[in-house]
DSSP file (Angstrom, degrees, kcal/mol; ACC not computed):
  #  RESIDUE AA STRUCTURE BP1 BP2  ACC     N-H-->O    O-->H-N    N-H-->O    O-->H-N    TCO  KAPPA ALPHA  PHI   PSI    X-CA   Y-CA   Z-CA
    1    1 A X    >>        0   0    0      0, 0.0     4,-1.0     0, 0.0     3,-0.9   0.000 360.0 360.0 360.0 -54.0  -22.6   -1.2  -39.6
    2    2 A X  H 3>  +     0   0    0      1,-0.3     4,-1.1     2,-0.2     5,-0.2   0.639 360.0  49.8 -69.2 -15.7  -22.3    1.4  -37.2
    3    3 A X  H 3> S+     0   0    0      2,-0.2     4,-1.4     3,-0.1    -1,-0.3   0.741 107.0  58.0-102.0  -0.9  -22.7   -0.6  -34.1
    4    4 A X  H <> S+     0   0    0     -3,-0.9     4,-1.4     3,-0.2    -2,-0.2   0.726 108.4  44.5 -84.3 -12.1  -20.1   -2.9  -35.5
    5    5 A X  H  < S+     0   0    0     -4,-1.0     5,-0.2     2,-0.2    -2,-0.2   0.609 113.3  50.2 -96.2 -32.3  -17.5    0.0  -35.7
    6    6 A X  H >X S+     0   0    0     -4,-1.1     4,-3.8    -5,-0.2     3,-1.4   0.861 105.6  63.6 -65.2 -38.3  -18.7    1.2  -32.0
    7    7 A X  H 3X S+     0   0    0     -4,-1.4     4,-0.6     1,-0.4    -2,-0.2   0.956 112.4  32.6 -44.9 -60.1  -18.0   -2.7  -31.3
    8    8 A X  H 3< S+     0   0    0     -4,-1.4    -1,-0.4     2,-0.2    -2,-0.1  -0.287 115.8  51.9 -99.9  59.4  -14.5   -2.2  -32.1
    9    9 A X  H <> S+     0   0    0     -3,-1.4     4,-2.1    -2,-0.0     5,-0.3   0.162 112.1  54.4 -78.0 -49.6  -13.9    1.4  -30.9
   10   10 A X  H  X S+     0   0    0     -4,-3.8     4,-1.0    -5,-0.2    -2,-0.2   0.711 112.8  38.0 -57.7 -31.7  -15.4   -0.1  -28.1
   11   11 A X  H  X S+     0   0    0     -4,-0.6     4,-3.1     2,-0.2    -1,-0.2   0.872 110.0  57.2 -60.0 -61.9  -12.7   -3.1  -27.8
   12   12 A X  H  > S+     0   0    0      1,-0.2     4,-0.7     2,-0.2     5,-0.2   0.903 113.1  42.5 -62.5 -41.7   -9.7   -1.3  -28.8
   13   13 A X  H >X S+     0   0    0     -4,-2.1     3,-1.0     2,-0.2     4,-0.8   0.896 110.7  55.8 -42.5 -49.8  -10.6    1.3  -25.6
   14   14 A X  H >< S+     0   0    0     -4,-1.0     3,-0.5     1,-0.3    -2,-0.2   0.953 116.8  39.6 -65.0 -54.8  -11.4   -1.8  -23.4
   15   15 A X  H 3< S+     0   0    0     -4,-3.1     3,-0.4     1,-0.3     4,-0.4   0.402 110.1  51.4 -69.1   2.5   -7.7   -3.0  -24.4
   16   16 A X  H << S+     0   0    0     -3,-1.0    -1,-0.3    -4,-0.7     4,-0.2   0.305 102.0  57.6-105.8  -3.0   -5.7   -0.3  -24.3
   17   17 A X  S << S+     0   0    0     -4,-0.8     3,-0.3    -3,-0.5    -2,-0.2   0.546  95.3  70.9-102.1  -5.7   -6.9    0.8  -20.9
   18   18 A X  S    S+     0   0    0     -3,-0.4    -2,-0.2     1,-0.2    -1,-0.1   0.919  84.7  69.9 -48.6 -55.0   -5.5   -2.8  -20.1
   19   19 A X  S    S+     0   0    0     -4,-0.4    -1,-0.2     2,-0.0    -2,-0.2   0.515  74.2 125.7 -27.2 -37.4   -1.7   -1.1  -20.8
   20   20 A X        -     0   0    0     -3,-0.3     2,-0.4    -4,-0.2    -3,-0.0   0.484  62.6-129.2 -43.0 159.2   -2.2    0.9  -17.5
   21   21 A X        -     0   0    0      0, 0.0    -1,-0.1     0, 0.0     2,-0.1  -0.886  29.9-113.6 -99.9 154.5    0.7    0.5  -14.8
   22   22 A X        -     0   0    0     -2,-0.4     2,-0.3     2,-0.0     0, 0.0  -0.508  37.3-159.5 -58.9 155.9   -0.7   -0.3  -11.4
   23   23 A X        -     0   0    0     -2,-0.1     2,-0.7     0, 0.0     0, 0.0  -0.971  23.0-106.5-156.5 146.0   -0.3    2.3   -8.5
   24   24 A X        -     0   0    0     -2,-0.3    -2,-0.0     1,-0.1     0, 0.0  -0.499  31.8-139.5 -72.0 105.0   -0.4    2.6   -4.9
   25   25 A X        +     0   0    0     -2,-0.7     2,-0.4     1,-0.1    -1,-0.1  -0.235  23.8 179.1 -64.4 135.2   -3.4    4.2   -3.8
   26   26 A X        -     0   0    0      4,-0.0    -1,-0.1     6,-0.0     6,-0.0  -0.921  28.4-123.3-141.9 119.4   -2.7    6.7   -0.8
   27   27 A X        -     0   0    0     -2,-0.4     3,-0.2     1,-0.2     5,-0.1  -0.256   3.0-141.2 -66.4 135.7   -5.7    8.6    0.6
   28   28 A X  S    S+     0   0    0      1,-0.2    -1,-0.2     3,-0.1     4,-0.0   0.370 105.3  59.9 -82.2  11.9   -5.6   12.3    0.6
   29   29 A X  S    S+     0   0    0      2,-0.0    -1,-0.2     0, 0.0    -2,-0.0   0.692  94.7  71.4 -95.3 -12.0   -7.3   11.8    4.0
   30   30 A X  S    S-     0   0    0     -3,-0.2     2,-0.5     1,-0.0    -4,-0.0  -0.034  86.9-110.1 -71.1 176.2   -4.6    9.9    5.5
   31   31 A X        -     0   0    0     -2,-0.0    -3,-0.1     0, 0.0    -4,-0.0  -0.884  31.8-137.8-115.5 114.4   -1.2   11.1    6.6
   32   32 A X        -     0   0    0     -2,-0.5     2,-0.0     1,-0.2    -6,-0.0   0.082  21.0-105.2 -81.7 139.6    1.7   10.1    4.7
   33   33 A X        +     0   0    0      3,-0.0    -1,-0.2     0, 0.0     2,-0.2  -0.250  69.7  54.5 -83.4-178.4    4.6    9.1    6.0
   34   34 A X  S    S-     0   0    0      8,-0.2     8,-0.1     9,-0.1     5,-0.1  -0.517  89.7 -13.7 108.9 166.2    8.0   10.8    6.2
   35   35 A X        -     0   0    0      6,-0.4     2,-0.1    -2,-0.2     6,-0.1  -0.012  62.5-178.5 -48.0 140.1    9.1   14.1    7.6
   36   36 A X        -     0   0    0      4,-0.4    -1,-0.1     3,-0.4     7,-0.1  -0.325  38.9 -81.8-135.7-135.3    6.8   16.6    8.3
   37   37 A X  S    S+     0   0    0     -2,-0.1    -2,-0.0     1,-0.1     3,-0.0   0.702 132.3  20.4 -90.9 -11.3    6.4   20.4    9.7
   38   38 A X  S    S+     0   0    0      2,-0.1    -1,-0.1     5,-0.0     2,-0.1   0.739 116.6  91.2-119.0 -25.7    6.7   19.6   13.3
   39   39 A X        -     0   0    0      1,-0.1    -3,-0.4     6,-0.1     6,-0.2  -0.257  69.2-121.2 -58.5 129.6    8.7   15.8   12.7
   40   40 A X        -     0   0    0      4,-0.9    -4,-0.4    -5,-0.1    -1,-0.1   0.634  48.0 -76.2 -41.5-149.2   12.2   15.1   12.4
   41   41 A X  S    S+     0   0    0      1,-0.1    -6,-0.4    -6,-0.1    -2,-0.1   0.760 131.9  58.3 -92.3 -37.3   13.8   13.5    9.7
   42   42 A X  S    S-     0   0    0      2,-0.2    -8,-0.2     1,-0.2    -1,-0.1   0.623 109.2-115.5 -82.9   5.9   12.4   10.3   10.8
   43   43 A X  S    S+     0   0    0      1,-0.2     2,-0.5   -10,-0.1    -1,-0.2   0.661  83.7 106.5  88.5  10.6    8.5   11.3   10.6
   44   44 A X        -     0   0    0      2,-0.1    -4,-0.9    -8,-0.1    -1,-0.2  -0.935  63.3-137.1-130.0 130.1    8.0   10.8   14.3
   45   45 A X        +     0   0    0     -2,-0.5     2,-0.2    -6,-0.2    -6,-0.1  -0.719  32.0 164.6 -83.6 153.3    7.5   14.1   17.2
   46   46 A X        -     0   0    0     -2,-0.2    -2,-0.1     0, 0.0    -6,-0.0  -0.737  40.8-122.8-178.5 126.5    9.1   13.6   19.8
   47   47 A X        -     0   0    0     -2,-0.2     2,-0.4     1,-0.1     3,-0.1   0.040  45.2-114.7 -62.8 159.8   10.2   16.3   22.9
   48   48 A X        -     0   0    0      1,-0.1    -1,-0.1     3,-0.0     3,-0.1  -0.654  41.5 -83.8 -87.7 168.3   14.4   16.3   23.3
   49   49 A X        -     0   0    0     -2,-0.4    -1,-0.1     1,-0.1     0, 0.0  -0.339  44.9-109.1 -57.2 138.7   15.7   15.0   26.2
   50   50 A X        -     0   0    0     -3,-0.1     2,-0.3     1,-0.1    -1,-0.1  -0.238  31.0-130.2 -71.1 178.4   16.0   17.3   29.1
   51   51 A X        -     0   0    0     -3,-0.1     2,-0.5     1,-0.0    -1,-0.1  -0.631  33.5-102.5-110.5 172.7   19.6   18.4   30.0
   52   52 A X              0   0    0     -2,-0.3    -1,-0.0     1,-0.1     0, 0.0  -0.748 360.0 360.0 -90.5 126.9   20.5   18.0   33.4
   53   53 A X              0   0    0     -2,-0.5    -1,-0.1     0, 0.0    -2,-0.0   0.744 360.0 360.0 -98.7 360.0   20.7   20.6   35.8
């Protein structure tokens, strides 16, 4: 009796953790794109052009 009530506790968990959305894994070791502290708007450093003397 009790392992047939852990059987379905055990079911109803297994499906309801089916419900899940998928998501895009992104390592907190990588570097994300986009702007950053040193980066432009467009996520890339880069010196300006020199002016001309």
């Amino acid at each position: 009796m009790v392992f047939k009530r852990l059987g379905w506790a055990f079911a109803v968990l297994l499906l309801a953790g089916c419900g899940a959305q998928p998501f895009d894994y992104q390592s907190d070791r990588e570097i994300p794109a986009g702007p950053g502290l040193v980066s432009g708007q467009d996520g890339v450093f880069g010196q300006p052009p020199r002016r001309a003397e």
